[in-house]
C-alpha positions as CSV (number, residue, x, y, z in Angstrom):
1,X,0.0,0.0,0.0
2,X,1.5,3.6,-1.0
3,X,2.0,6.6,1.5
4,X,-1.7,7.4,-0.5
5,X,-3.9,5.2,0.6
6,X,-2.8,4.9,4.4
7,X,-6.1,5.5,6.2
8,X,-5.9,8.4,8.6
9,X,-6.1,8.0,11.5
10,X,-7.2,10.3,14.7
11,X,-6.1,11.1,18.1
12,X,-9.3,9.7,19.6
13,X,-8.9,5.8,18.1
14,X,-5.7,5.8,19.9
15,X,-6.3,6.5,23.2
16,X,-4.9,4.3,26.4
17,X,-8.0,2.7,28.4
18,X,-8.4,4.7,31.4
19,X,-10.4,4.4,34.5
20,X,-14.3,5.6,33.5
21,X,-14.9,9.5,34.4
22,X,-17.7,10.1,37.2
23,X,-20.7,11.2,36.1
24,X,-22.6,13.4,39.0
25,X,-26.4,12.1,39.9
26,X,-28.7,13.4,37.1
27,X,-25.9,14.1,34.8
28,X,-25.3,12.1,31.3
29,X,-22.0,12.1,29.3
30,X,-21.5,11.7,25.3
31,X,-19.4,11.4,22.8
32,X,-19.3,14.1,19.8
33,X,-17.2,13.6,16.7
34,X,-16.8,16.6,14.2
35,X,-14.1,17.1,11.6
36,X,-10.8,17.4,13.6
37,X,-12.0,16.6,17.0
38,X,-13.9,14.6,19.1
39,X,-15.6,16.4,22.2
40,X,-16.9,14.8,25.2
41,X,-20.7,16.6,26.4
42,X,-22.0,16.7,30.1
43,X,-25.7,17.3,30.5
44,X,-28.6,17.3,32.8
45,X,-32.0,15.8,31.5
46,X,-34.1,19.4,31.2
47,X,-36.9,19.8,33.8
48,X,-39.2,20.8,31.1
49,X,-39.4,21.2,27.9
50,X,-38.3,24.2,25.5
51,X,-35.5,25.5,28.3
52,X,-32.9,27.7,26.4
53,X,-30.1,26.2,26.1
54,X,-27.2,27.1,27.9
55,X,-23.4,26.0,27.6
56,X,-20.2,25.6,29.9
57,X,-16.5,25.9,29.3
58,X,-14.1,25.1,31.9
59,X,-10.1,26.7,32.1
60,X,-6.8,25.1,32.4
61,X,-6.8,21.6,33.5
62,X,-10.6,21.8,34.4
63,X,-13.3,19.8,32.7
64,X,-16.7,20.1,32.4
65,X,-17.1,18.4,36.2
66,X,-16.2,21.8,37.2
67,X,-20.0,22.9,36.4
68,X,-21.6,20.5,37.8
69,X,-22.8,22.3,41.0
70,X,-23.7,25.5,39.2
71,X,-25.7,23.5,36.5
72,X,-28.2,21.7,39.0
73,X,-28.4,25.2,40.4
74,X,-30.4,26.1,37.2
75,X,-32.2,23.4,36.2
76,X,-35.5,24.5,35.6
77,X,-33.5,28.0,34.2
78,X,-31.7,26.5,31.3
79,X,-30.9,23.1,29.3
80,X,-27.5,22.6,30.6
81,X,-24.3,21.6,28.5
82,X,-20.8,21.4,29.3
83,X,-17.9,20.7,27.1
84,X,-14.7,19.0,28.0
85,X,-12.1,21.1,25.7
86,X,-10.0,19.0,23.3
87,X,-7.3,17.6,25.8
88,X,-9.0,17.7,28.5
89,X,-11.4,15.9,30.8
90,X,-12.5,13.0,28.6
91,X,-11.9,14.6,25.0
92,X,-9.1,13.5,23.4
93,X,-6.4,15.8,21.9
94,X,-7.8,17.7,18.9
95,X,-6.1,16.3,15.5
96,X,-4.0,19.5,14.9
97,X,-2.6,19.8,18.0
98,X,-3.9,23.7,18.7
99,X,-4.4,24.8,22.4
100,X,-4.5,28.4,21.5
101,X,-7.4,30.1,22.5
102,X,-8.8,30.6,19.0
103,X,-8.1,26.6,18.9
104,X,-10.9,26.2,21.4
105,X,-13.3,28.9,20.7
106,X,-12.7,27.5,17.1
107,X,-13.8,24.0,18.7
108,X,-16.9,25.7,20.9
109,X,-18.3,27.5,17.8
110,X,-17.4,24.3,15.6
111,X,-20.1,22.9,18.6
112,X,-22.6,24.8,18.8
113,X,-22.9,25.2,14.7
114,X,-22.9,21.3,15.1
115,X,-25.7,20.8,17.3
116,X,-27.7,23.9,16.2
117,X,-28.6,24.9,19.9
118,X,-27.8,28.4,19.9
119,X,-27.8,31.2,20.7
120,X,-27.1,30.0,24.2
121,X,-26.3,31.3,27.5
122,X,-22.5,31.1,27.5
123,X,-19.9,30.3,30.6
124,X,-16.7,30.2,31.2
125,X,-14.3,30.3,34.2
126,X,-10.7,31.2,33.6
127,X,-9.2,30.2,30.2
128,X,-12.7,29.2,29.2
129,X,-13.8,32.5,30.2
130,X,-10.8,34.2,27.4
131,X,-12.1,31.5,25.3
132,X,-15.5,32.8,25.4
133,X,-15.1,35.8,25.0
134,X,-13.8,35.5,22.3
135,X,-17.2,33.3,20.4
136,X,-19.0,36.0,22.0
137,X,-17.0,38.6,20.2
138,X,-16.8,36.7,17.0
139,X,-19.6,34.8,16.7
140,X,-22.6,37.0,18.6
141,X,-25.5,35.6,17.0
142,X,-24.8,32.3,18.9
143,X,-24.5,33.7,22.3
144,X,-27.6,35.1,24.3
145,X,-25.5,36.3,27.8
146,X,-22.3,35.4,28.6
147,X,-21.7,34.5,32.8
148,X,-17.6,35.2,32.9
149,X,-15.9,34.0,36.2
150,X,-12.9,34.8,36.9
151,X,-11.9,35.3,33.1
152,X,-8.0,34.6,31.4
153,X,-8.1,38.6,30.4
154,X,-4.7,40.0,30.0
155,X,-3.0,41.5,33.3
156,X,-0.1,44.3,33.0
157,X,1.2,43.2,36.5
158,X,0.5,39.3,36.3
159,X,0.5,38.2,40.2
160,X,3.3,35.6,41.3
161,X,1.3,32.8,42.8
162,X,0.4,32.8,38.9
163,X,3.6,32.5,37.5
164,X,4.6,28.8,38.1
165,X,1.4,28.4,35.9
166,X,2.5,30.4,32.9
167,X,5.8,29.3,33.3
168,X,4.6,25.4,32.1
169,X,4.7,26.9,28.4
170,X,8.1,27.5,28.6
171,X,9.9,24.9,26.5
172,X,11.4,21.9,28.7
173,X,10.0,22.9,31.7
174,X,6.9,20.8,32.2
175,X,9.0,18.0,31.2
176,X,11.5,19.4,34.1
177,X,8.8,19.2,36.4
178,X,7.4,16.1,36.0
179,X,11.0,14.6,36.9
180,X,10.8,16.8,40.4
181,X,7.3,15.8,40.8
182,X,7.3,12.3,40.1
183,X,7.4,11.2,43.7
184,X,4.3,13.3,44.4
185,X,1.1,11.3,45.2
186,X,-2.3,12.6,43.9
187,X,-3.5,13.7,47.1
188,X,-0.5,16.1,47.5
189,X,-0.8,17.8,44.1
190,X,-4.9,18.4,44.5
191,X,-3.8,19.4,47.6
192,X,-1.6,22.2,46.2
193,X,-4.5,22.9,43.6
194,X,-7.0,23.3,45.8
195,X,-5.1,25.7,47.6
196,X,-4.1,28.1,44.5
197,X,-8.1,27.7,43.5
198,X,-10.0,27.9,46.3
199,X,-10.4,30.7,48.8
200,X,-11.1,28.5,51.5
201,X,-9.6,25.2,50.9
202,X,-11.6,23.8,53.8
203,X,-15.0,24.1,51.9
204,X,-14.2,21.3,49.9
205,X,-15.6,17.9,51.4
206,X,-14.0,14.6,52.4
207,X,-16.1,13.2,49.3
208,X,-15.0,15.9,46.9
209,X,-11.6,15.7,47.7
210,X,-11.5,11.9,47.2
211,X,-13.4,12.4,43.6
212,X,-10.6,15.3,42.8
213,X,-7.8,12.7,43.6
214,X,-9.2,9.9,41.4
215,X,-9.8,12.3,38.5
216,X,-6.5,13.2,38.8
217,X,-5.0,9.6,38.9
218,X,-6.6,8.8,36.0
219,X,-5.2,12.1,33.9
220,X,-2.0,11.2,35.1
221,X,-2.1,7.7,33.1
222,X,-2.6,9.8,29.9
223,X,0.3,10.2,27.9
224,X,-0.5,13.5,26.8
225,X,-1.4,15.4,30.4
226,X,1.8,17.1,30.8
227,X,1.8,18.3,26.8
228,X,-1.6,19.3,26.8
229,X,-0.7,21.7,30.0
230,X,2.2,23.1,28.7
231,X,1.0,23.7,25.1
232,X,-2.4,25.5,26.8
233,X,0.2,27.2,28.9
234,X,1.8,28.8,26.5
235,X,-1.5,29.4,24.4
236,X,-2.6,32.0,27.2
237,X,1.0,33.6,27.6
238,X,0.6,34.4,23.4
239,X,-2.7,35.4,23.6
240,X,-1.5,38.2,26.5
241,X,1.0,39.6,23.7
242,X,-1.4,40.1,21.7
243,X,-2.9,43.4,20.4
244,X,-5.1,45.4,17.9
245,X,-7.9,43.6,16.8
246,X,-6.7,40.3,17.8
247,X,-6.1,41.6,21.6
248,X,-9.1,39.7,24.0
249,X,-9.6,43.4,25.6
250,X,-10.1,44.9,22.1
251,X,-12.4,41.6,21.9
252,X,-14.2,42.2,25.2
253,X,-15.4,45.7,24.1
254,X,-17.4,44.3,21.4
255,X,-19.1,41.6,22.9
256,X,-22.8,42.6,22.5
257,X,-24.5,40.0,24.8
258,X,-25.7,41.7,28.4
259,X,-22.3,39.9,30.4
260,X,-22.6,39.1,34.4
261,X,-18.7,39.4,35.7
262,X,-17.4,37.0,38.8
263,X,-14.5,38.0,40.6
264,X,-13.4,36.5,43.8
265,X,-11.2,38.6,46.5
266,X,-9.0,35.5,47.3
267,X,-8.2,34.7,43.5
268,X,-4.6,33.7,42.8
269,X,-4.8,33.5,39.4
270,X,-6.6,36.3,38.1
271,X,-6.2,39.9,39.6
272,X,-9.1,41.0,41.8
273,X,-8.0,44.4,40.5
274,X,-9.0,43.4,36.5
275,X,-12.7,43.2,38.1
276,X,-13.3,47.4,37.6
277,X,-11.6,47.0,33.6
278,X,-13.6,43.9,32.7
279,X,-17.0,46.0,34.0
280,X,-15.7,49.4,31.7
281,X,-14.5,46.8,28.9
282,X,-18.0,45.1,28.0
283,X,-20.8,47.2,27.3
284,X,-23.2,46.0,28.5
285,X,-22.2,44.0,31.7
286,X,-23.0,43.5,35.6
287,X,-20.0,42.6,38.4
288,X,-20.6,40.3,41.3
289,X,-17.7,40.7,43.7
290,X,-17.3,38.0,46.2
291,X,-14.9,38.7,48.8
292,X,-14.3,35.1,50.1
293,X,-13.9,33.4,46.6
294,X,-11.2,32.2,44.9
295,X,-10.7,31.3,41.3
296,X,-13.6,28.7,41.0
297,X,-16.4,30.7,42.4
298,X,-19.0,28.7,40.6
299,X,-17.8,25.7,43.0
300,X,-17.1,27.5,45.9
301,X,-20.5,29.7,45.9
302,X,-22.6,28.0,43.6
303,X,-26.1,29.4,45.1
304,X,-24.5,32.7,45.0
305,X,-23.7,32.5,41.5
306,X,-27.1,31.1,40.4
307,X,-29.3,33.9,42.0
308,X,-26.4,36.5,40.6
309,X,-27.4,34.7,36.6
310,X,-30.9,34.9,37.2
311,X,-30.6,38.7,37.7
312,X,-28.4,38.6,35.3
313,X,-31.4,36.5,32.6
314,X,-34.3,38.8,34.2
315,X,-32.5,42.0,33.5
316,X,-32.2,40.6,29.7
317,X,-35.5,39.8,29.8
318,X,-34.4,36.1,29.3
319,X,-36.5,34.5,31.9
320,X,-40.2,34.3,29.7
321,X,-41.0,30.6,28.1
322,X,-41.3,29.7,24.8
323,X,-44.0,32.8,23.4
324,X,-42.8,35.0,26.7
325,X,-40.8,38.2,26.9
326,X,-37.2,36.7,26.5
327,X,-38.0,34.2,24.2
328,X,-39.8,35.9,21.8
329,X,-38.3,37.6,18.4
330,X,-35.1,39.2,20.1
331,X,-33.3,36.2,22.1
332,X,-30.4,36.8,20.0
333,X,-28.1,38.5,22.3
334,X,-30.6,39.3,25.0
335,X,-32.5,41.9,23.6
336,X,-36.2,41.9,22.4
337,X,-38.2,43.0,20.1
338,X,-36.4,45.4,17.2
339,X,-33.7,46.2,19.4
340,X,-33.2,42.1,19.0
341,X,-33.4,41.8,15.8
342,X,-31.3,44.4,14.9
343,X,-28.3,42.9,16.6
344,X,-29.4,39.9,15.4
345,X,-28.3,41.5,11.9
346,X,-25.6,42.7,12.7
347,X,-24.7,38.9,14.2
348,X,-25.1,37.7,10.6
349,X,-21.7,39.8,9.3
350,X,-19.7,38.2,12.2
351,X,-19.1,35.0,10.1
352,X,-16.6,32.7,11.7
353,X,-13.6,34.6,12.5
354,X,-14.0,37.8,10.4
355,X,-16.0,40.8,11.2
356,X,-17.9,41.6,14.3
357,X,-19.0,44.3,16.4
358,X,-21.7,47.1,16.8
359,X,-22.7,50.5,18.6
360,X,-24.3,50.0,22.1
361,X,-24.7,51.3,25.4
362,X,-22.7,50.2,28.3
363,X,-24.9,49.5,31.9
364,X,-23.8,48.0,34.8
365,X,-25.9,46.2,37.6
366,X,-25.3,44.9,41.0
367,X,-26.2,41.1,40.8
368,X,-26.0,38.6,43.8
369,X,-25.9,38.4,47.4
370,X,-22.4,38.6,48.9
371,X,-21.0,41.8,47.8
372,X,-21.6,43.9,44.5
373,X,-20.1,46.4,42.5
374,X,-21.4,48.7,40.5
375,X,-19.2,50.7,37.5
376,X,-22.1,51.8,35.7
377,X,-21.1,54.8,34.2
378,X,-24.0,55.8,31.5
379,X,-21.6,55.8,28.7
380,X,-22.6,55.1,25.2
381,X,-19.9,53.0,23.2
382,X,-19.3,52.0,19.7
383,X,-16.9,49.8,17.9
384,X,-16.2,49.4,14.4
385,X,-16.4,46.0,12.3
386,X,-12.9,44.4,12.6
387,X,-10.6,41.1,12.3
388,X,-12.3,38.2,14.5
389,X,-9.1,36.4,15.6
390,X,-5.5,34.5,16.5
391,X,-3.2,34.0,18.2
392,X,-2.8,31.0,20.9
393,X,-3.7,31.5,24.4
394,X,-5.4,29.3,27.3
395,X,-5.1,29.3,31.4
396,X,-6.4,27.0,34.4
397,X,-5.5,23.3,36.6
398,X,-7.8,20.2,37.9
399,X,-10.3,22.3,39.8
400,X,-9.8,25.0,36.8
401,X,-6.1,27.0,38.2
């Protein structure tokens, strides 16, 4: 047989057998092939039926078991989705080998397109929330509001309990620090997650500490963990270089969906201070500060969150059923009626990665119960059509660093 007529062959048929991942009480898991990847789907069975649907993306060395919490939270609010990212969780390595953050949100709009369910509400925590940011910049007509927590946004002064992080995507190292760390056990590496992701380490549970360790023993038996970190390391160190109109700020300003923004006062990973230039940055957004939370708020204060989206969906008027306010003609990025449709248009020329953006007001709310801040300053903003994007980037670890 010539070079020709060698079948190809895909990251996903070559897997190693691994334990099974857990799948949470009510939950489901499946298996999605589409052209160049293969993505693994948690969701809950919908209370009822016609639910908009809503979708979840998880940061560094998360998976979608990082949403479980907040999704049972909503049910009855939304149809519920979460997406392991190529690499990680239980989806194998995409084909081409891209961790960049276009990579993924190329992979998350590949999705969505896939299983026609948009426009959704759209999450993200850490590098999913970068990776979000950027669909919602590029590709508004599939994005109804977009919940960021704790979001990979470029930081001037990155802070240094960050640094070991970032410093995976330098070449040799992760492979440097798999030989120091090879007499680690699981439970001392969750341990040392937990403690850069949580605010409060003791919140998590004998039982959730024991799932985190065997999650983590199974990851460690796939041959490409350590690769998959570094490359996605490195992915969110290019896409800070960045600028122009491939720079996630630049992106962030033209996001059109109404945006609820989680920051948590213990974070390690991403400046608390970032929390006031994300609120300026989208137009049309709400910031919930809470105090006491680290990186992973949407685990550590799940309620919290929830009652903080609902404000978010009633303020959008995204709460109605199917024929109600919210669901009526202007779902598309949370409006109604002509306002809707108009940026429902203007959706239409944001075609994959080209053009995108459109005039709007900025508005700020106070959302939750913990602590809230306010930066709504009135201001009308516009943005011209420009490129969509590039670049690599990524960030996050186990519980989402």
């Amino acid at each position: 047989m010539s070079s020709t007529e060698l079948p190809s062959v895909s990251a996903a048929s070559v897997l190693p057998k691994v334990a099974p991942v857990r799948v949470g009480e009510g939950e489901r898991l499946r298996s999605v092939g589409l052209p160049g990847i293969t993505l693994t789907v948690r969701s809950r069975a919908a209370v009822r039926e016609g639910l908009p649907p809503a979708l979840y993306v998880h940061g560094l060395g998360g998976s979608s078991q990082n949403w479980s919490q907040l999704m049972a939270e909503l049910d009855g609010l939304v149809d519920s989705e979460a997406l392991d990212l190529p690499g990680f969780g239980d989806s194998p390595p995409p084909d081409d080998g891209d961790y960049s953050v276009t990579g993924h949100a190329r992979a998350v709009i590949r999705y969505l397109d896939a299983a026609g369910r948009g426009p959704v509400h759209l999450f993200g925590n850490s590098l999913g929330g970068a990776i979000t940011t950027r669909v919602a910049a590029v590709r508004p007509d599939l994005v109804r509001t977009l919940t960021l927590i704790s979001p990979a946004l470029p930081e001037i002064r990155v802070q240094r309990s960050a640094v070991p992080t970032a410093l995976l995507g330098v070449p040799g190292i992760a492979s440097l620090f798999t030989r120091i760390s090879r007499d680690w056990t699981a439970e001392q590496r969750v341990r040392g997650v937990l403690g850069l992701c949580y605010g409060d380490p003791g919140m998590v549970t004998p039982e959730a500490f024991r799932h985190a360790v065997e999650e983590l023993e199974r990851r460690l038996q796939l041959p490409y963990f350590w690769d998959v970190m570094a490359r996605s390391s490195r992915g969110i160190v290019n896409a800070y270089t960045l600028g122009g109109q491939h720079g996630l700020w630049r992106q962030a300003e033209r996001v059109l969906a109404p945006t609820l923004l989680v920051y948590g006062g213990r974070d390690q990973l991403v400046g608390y201070r970032m929390a006031q230039r994300a609120a300026r940055a989208f137009r049309d957004s709400r910031l919930l500060s809470l105090p006491d939370a680290g990186h992973v708020a949407m685990m550590e204060y799940p309620e919290t969150v929830a009652a903080a989206v609902r404000e978010l969906f009633a303020d959008a008027g995204e709460l109605g059923g199917p024929g109600q306010p919210g669901e009526a003609a202007g779902v598309g990025a949370g409006g109604s009626g002509d306002a809707g449709a108009a940026r429902r248009r203007r959706a239409g020329e944001a075609d994959g990665f080209g053009r995108g953006g459109a005039g709007g007001a900025r508005g700020s709310r106070g959302g939750g119960s913990v602590s809230t801040v306010s930066d709504a300053d009135g201001a009308g903003a516009g943005a011209g059509s420009g490129s969509g994007a590039g670049g690599d980037g990524n960030d996050d670890t186990n519980a989402g660093s």
